[in-house]
C-alpha positions as CSV (number, residue, x, y, z in Angstrom):
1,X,157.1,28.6,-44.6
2,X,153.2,28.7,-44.2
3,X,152.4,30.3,-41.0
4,X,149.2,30.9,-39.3
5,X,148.7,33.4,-37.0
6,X,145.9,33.4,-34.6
7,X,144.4,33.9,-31.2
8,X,142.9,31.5,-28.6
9,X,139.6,32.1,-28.6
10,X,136.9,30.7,-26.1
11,X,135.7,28.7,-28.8
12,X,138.9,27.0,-29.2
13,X,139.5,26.4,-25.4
14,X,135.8,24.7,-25.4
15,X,136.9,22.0,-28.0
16,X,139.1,21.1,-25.2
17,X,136.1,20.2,-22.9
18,X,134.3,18.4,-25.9
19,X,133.3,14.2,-25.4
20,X,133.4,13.9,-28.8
21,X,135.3,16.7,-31.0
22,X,133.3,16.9,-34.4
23,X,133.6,19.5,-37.8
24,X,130.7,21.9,-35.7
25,X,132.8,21.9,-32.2
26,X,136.2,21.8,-32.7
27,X,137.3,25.1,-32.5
28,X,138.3,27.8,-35.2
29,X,142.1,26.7,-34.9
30,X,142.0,23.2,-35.0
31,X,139.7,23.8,-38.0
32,X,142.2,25.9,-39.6
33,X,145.4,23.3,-39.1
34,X,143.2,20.3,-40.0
35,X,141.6,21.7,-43.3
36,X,144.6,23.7,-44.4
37,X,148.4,23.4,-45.1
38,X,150.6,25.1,-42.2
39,X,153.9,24.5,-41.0
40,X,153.7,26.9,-38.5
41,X,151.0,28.2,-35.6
42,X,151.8,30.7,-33.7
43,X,149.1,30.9,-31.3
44,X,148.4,34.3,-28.9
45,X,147.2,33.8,-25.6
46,X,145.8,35.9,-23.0
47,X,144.2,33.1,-21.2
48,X,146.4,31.7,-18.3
49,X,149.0,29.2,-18.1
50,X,147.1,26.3,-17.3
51,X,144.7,26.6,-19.8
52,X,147.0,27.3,-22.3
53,X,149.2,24.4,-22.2
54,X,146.5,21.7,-21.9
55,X,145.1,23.3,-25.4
56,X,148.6,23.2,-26.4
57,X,148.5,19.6,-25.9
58,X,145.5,18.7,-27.1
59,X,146.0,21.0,-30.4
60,X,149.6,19.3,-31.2
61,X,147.4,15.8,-30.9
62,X,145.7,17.1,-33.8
63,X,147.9,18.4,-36.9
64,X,151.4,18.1,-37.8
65,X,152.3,21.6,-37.9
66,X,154.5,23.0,-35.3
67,X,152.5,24.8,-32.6
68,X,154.2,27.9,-31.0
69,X,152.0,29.5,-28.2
70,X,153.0,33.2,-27.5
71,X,151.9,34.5,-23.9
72,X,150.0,37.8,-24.2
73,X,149.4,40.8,-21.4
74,X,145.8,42.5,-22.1
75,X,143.7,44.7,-20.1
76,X,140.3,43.6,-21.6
77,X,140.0,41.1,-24.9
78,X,138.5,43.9,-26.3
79,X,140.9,46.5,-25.7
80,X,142.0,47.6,-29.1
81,X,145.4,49.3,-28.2
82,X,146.9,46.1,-26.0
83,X,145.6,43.8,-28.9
84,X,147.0,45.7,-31.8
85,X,150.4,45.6,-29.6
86,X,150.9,42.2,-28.4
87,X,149.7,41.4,-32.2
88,X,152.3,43.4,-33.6
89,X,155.1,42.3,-31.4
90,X,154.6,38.9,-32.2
91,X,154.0,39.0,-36.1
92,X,157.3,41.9,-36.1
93,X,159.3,39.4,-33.9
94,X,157.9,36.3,-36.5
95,X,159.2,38.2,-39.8
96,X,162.3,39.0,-37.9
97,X,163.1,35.7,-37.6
98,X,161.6,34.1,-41.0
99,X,162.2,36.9,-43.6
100,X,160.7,36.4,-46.7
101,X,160.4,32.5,-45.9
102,X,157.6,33.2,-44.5
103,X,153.5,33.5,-45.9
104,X,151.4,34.5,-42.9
105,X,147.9,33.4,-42.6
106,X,145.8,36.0,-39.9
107,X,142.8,34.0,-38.5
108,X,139.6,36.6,-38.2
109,X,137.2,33.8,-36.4
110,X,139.4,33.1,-33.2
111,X,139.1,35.2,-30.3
112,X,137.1,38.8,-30.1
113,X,135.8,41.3,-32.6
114,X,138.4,43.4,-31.4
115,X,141.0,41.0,-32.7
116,X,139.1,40.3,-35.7
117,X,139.7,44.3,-36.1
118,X,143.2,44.1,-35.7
119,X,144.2,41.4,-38.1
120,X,142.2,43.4,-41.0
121,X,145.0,46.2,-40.2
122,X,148.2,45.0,-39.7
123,X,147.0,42.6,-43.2
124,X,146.3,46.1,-45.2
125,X,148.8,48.7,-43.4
126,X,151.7,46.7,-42.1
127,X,152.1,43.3,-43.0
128,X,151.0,41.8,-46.5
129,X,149.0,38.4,-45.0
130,X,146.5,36.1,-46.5
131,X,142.7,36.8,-44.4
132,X,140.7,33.4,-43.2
133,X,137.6,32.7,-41.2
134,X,136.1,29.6,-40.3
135,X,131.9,28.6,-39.4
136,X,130.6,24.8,-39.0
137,X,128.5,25.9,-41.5
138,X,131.3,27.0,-44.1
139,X,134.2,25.6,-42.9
140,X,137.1,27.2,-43.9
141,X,137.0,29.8,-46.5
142,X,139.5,33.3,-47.6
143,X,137.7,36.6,-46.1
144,X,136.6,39.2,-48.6
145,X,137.9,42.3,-46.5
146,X,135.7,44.9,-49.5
147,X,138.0,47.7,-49.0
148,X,141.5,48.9,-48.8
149,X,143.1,51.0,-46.2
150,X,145.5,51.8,-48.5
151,X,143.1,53.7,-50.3
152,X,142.7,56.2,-47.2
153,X,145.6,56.4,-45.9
154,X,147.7,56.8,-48.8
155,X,151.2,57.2,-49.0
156,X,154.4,55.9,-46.7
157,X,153.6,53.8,-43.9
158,X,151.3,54.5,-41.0
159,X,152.0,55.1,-37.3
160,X,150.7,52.6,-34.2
161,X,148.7,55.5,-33.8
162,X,147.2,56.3,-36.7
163,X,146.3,52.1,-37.4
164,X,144.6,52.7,-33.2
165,X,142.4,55.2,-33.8
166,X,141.4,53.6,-37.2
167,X,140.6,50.8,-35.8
168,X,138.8,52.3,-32.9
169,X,136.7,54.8,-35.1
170,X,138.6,57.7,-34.0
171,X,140.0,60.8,-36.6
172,X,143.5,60.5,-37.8
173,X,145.8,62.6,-35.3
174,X,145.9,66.2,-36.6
175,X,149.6,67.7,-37.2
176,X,148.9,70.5,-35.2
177,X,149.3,68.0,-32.1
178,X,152.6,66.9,-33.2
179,X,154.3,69.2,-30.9
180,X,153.3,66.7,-28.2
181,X,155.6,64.6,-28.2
182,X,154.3,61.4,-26.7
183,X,154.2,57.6,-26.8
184,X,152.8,56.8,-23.2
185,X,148.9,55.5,-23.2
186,X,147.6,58.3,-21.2
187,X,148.7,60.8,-23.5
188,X,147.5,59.5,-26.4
189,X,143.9,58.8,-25.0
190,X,144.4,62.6,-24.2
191,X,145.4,63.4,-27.9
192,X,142.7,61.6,-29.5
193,X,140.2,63.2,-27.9
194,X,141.4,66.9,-28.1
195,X,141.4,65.3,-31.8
196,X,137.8,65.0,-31.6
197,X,137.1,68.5,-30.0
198,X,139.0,70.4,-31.9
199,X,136.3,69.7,-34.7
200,X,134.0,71.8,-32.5
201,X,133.8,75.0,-30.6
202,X,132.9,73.4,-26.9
203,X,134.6,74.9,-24.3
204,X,137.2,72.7,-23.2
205,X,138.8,72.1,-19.6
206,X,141.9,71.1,-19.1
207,X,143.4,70.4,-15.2
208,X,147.1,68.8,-14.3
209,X,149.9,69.9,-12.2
210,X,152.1,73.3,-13.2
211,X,154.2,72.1,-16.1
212,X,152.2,69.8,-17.2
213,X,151.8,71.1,-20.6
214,X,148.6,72.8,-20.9
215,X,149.0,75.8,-23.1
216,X,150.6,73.9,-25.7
217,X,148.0,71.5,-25.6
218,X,145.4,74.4,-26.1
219,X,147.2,76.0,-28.7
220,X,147.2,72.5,-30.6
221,X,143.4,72.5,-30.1
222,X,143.1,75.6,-31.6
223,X,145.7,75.0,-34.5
224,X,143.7,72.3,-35.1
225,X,140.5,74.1,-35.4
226,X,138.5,75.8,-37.6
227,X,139.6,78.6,-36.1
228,X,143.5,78.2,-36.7
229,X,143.5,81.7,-38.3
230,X,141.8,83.5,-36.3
231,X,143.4,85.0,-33.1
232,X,144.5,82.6,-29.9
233,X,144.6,84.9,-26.8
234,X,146.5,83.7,-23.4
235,X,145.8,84.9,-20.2
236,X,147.3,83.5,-16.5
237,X,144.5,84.5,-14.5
238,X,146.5,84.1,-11.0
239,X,148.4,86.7,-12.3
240,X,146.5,89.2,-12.7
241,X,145.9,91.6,-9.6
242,X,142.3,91.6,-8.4
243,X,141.5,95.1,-8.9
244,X,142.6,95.3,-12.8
245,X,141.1,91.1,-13.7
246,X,137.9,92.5,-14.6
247,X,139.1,95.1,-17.4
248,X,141.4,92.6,-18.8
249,X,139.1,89.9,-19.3
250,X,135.9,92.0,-20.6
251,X,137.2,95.8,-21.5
252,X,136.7,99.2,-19.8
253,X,135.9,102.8,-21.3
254,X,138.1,105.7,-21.0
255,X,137.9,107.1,-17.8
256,X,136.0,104.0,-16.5
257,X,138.3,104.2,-13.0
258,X,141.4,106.2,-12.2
259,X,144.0,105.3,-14.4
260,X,141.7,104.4,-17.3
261,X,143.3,106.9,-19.7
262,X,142.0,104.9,-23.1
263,X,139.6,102.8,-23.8
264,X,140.5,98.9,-23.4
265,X,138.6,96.5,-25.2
266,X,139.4,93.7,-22.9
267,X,141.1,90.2,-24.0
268,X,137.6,88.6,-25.0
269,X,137.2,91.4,-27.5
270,X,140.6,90.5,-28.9
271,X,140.2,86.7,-29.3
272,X,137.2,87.7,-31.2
273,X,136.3,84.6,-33.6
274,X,139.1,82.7,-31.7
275,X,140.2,81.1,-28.9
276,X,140.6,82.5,-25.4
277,X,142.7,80.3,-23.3
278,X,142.1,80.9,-19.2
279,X,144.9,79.4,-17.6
280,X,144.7,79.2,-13.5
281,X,140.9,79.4,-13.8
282,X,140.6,78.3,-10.3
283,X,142.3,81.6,-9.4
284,X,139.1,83.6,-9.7
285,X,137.5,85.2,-7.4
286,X,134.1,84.8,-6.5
287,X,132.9,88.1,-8.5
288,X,134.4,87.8,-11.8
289,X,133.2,83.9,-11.7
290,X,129.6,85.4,-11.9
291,X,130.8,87.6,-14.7
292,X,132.8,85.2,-16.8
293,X,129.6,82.7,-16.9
294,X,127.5,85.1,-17.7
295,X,129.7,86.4,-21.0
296,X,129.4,82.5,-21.6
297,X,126.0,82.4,-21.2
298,X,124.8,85.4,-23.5
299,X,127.8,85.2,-25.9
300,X,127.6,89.1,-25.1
301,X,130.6,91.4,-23.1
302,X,130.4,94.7,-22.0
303,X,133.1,96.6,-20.4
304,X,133.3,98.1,-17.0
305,X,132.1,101.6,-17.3
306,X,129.8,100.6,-21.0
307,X,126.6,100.6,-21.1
308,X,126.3,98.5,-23.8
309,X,127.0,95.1,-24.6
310,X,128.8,93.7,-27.6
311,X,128.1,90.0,-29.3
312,X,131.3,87.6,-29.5
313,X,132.4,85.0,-30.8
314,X,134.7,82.9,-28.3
315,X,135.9,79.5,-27.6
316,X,137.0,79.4,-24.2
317,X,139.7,76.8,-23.4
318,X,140.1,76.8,-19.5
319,X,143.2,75.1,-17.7
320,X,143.9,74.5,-13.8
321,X,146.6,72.6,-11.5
322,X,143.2,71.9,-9.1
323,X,141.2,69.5,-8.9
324,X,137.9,71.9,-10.6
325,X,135.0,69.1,-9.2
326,X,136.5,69.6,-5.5
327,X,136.9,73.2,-5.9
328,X,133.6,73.3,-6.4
329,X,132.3,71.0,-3.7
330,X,134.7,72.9,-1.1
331,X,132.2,75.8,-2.5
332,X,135.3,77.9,-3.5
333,X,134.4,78.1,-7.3
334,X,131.2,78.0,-8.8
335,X,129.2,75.5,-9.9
336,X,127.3,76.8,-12.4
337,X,130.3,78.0,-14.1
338,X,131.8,74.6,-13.5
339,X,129.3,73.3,-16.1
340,X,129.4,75.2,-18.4
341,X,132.7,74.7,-18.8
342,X,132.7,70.8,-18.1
343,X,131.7,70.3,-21.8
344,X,134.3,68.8,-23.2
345,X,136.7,67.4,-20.4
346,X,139.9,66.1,-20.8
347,X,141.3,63.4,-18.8
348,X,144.3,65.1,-16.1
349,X,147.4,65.6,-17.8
350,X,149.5,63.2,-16.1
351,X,153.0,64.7,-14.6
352,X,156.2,63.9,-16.3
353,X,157.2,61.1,-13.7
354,X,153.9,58.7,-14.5
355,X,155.1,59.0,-18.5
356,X,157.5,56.1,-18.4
357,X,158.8,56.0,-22.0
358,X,158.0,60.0,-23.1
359,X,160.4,61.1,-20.8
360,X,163.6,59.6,-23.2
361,X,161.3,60.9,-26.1
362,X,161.2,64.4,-24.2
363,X,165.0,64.4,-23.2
364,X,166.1,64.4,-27.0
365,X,163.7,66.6,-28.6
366,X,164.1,69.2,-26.3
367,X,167.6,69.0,-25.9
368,X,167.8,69.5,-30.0
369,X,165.8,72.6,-29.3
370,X,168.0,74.2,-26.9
371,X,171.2,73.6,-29.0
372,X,169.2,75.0,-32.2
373,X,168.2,78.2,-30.1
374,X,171.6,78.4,-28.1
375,X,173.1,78.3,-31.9
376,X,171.3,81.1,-33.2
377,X,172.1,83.6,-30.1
378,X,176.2,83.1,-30.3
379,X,178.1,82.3,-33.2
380,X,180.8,80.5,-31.1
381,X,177.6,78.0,-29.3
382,X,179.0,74.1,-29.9
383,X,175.9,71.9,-29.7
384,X,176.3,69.5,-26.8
385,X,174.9,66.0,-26.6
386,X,174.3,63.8,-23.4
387,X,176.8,60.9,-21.7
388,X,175.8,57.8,-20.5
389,X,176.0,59.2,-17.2
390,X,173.7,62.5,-17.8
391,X,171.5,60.8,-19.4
392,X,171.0,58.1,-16.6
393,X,170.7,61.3,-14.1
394,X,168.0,62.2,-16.1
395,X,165.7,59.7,-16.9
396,X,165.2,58.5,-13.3
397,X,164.7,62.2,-12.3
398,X,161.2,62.3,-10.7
399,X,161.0,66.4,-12.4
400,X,158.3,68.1,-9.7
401,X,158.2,70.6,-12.1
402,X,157.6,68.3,-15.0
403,X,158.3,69.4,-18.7
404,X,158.8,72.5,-17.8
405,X,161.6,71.7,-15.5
406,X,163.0,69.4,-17.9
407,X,163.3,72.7,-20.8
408,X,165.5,74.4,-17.7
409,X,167.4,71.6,-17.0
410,X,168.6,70.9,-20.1
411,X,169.1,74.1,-20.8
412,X,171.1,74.7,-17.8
413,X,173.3,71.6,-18.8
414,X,173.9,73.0,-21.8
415,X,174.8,76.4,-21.2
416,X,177.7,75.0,-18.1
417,X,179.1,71.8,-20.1
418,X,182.7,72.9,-20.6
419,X,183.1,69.9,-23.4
420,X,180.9,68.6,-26.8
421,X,178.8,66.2,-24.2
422,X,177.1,66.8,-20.4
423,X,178.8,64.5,-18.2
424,X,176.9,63.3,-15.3
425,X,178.3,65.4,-12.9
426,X,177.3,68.7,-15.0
427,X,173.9,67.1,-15.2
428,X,173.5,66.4,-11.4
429,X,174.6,70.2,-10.9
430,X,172.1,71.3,-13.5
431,X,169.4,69.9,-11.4
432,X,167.2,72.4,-9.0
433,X,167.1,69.7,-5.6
434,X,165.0,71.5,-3.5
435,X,164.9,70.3,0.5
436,X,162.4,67.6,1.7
437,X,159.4,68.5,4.0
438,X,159.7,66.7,6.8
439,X,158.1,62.9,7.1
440,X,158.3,63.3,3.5
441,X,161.2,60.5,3.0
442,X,160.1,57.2,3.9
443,X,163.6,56.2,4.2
444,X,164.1,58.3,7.0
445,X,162.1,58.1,9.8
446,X,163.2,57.9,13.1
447,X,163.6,54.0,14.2
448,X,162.9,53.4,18.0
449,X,159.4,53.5,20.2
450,X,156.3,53.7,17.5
451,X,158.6,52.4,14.5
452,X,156.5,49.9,12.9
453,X,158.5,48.2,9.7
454,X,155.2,46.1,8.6
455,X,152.8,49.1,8.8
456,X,155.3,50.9,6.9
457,X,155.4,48.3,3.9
458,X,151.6,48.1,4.0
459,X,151.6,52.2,3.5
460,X,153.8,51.7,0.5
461,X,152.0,48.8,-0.7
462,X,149.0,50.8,-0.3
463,X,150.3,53.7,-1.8
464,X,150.9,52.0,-5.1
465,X,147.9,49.8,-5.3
466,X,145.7,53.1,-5.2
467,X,148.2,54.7,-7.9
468,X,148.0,51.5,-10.7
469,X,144.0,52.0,-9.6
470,X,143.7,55.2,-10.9
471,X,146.4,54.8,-13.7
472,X,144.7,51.2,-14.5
473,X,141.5,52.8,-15.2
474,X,139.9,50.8,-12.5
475,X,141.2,47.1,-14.4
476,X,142.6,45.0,-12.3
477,X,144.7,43.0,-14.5
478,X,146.2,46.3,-16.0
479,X,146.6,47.6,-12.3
480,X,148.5,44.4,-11.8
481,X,150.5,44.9,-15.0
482,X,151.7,48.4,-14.4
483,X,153.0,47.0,-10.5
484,X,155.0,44.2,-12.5
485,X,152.8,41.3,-10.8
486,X,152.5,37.8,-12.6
487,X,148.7,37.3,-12.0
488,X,145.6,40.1,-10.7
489,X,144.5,38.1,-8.3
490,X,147.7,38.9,-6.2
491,X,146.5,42.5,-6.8
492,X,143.0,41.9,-5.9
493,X,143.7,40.6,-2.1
494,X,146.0,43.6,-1.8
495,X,143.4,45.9,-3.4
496,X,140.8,44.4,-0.6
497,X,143.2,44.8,2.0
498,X,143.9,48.9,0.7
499,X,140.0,49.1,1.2
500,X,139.5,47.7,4.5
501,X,142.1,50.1,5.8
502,X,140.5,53.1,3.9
503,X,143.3,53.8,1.5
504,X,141.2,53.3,-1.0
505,X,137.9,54.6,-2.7
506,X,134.8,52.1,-2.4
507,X,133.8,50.5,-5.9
508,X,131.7,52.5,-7.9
C-alpha cells in the first residue's frame, strides 16, 4: 500500500478558500494526491476541527485515495519536540497496522520548517520512507536530503532524545547524565542544556526543592566535563557552623585561631583543577558572600591567618532550594555574587510530583538498586518486587521529599516485606505521612457562616491555571493541554479571570 504521510499546512487550508483552484494554488497535498499514486493519506492536523473537516471534504473531492485525518496536540507549529511526537505516534501506529504492506511517502513542503525537520529524521533514523516536496514552479519532484544521519550516529537505533536534540541543533546527551533517569519534558530541557555547559567551565546555578536531585546533576556536569578526572569536591554549606565556614571553604594556617593545630588548605584548594559544588548557597552569611565572590573574581584564595594568596583553578557549581533572584531582592544575599554566579542557569528542577511519567521510571530503577545493595550486605536478602497494590500507593504519592524520599521509601518497603513482593499495605506503612498544617486541606474546612463553595472552586481553579502557566512556559494551548481542556480558549477566559483577581502575574 502507497501511503503518504503529511501535514496540513496553511497553504493547503488556503486552496480551500480559492475561486478557482489551479496547479500554482492548490495546496502541497492536493498536488501530491493528484500528481502521484497513493492509496493512502494520512493527514496530521493541528488546526481545529472545523477547519479540518471542510479540507477533508474538499480534499476527498479531489483524488481517489483514501484520506485519513489524524488530530494533533502542539504547543507551537514550530515546536520540535511535540512535532517529532505526534509524528511518530502516528507513523508507529500506521506501521503497526500495515506491516510491511506499506511504502510511506513523508511530504517536506506541507506545514512548517519544523516539520520539514522532522520528516528528514524519522526517514533516516527510524522509519525507511520515500522524501517529496512540491513548488508551482516544479511540481512534484523526490527530495535530495545530501546526507545521512546514519553516518553520525552510527550503530543500533537512536533514542527520541537523541533524534530531538539533532534536530534542534543541540549535542548528543552525554552518558555521564544517564544516571538521570528521566522522560518528562522539563527534565530533558534541563539535560540538554547541562549538555551544553558541561562543554565549558561557567559557573553554573542550580535551585529546586530538597531532594530534588541536585548533586547528582552536578556530578554529571562535571563527569561530563573536561574536567572528569580531576577532583569533584562537595560541600553543604548550611551545615557548616559559622565560626569554622570560612576555613573550610578557603584554608587556614596552623595556629590561625584556637584549635588550628595544622595547617588546612581549605576545600577550594582541594577541588583544584575541578569542580567545587556549594550546595545551600543561600545559607551564607553576609561575610563569607563578600569573600566567596571575591575568590571568584581574582581566581586567587588565601587562607585565614596567610598572608599570601594562591592562584586556582575552580569551577563552582552552586545549588539552592530558594528562590536565589528573591533572595537577593529581599537583600538577604548578594547581588554581586548573584551574577557572577547566574552564568549558566538552569531552569528549577521540578519536584517529583510535577514529573508525571519519571515517577514509574524512578520506582523501578531505584527499587533494582536497593535489592542489588540489600543483596550484597546479607547473604540470606531475597530481592522483593512490587504488587499491584504498592505500586498503585506509590505512584499517586505526592513524595514532599521528592527522590530522595522515594530512595527511603522503597527501601523501607523492602527491608519490612515479610514475602518475595510489597503488598500495599507494607507500602502504605513504608510511607513517612507527616500531619497537615492547618487550612492546608481544602477538603476540610469548616462549613457554616463565611463557607463560600464558589470562591473555593475559583481558588482551585485558580490555583491550577497559574501552575500549567508556569509549567506551559507561558503557551496557552500547552497550559490548556496539561489541564486536560479540549480548546485554549476555555483556558484563556479562566486565565483572564486568574488576573483580575490577582492570582496571577501580569503578562510580560
Amino acid at each position: 500500500m502507497r501511503v503518504l504521510v503529511s501535514w496540513i499546512g496553511k497553504k493547503d487550508l488556503q486552496a480551500v478558500r480559492e475561486a478557482e483552484v489551479g496547479p500554482h494554488n492548490r495546496g502541497p497535498n492536493a498536488a501530491a494526491l493528484e500528481d502521484g499514486d497513493f492509496d493512502l493519506a494520512v493527514l496530521l492536523s493541528d488546526w481545529d476541527a472545523e477547519r479540518t473537516r471542510g479540507y477533508e471534504a474538499w480534499l476527498a473531492g479531489r483524488t481517489n485515495a483514501q484520506i485519513r485525518v489524524e488530530p494533533c496536540s502542539l504547543r507551537s507549529p514550530i515546536a520540535m519536540d511535540a512535532i517529532y511526537r505526534e509524528a511518530s505516534r502516528v507513523v508507529t501506529a500506521l506501521l503497526d497496522e500495515l506491516g510491511s504492506e506499506a511504502e510511506l511517502t513523508f511530504h517536506l513542503s506541507a506545514g512548517t520548517p519544523a516539520m520539514a525537520s522532522v520528516w528528514i529524521l524519522l526517514a533516516k533514523c527510524e522509519h525507511p520512507a520515500r522524501l517529496i516536496q512540491s513548488s508551482w514552479e516544479s511540481g512534484v519532484e523526490e527530495a535530495d536530503v545530501p546526507f545521512d544521519f546514519d553516518a553520525v550516529y552510527v550503530g543500533s537505533r537512536q533514542s527520541d532524545d537523541d533524534l530531538l536534540r539533532l534536530a534542534s541543533g543541540l549535542p548528543r546527551r552525554h552518558p555521564a547524565f544517564d544516571e538521570l533517569i528521566h522522560e518528562c519534558a522539563a527534565m530533558k530541557e534541563i539535560v540538554a542544556r547541562a549538555t551544553i555547559l558541561a562543554g565549558s567551565s561557567v559557573p553554573v546555578l542550580i535551585e529546586g526543592e530538597s531532594g530534588t536531585g541536585k548533586e547528582v546533576l552536578a556530578r554529571c556536569i562535571h563527569r561530563a566535563s573536561k574536567r572528569a578526572e580531576r577532583p569533584f569536591i562537595a560541600v553543604n554549606c548550611g551545615a557548616l557552623p559559622e565560626s569554622v565556614v570560612e576555613s573550610e571553604l578557603f584554608g587556614h594556617k596552623k595556629g590561625a585561631f584556637s584549635g588550628a593545630i595544622a595547617d588546612h588548605p581549605g576545600l577550594f584548594r582541594k577541588a583544584h583543577g575541578g569542580t567545587l559544588f556549594l550546595d545551600e548557597l543561600g545559607e551564607l552569611e553576609p561575610d563569607v558572600q563578600v569573600r566567596l565572590l571575591r575568590v571568584l573574581q581574582e581566581r586567587r584564595v588565601r587562607g585565614v591567618g596567610e598572608t599570601v594568596e594562591v592562584p586556582i583553578d575552580v569551577r563552582v557549581v552552586a545549588a539552592t532550594n530558594r528562590h536565589l533572584a528573591e533572595e537577593v531582592r529581599a537583600g538577604r544575599f548578594r547581588e554581586d555574587l548573584f551574577f557572577r554566579l547566574a552564568v549558566g542557569v538552569l531552569p528549577t528542577l521540578p519536584p517529583l510530583r510535577e514529573r508525571g511519567p519519571d515517577v514509574k521510571l524512578l520506582i523501578e530503577s531505584i527499587l533494582a538498586g536497593v535489592n542489588e545493595r540489600l543483596g550484597e550486605e546479607g547473604e540470606e536478602f531475597t530481592p522483593k518486587s512490587l504488587r499491584v497494590g504498592a505500586r498503585r500507593v506509590f505512584e499517586r504519592y505526592e513524595w514532599p521529599g521528592n527522590v530522595r524520599e522515594l530512595q527511603n521509601t522503597l527501601t523501607r518497603a523492602v527491608l519490612w516485606s515479610h514475602g518475595d513482593a510489597i503488598t500495599q499495605a507494607e507500602a502504605e506503612a513504608a510511607l513517612l505521612t507527616l500531619p497537615k498544617r492547618s487550612g492546608d486541606d481544602i477538603l476540610s474546612r469548616p462549613l457554616g457562616e463565611g463557607f463560600d463553595i464558589a470562591e473555593l472552586i475559583e481558588e482551585v481553579r485558580d490555583h491550577y491555571v497559574a501552575r500549567a502557566w508556569d509549567e506551559g512556559r507561558e503557551i496557552q494551548a500547552e497550559a490548556a493541554r496539561l489541564l486536560g481542556l479540549d480548546h485554549y480558549q476555555t483556558y484563556s477566559n479562566w486565565l483572564r479571570r486568574a488576573r483580575g483577581r490577582g492570582r496571577l502575574p501580569k503578562r510580560r
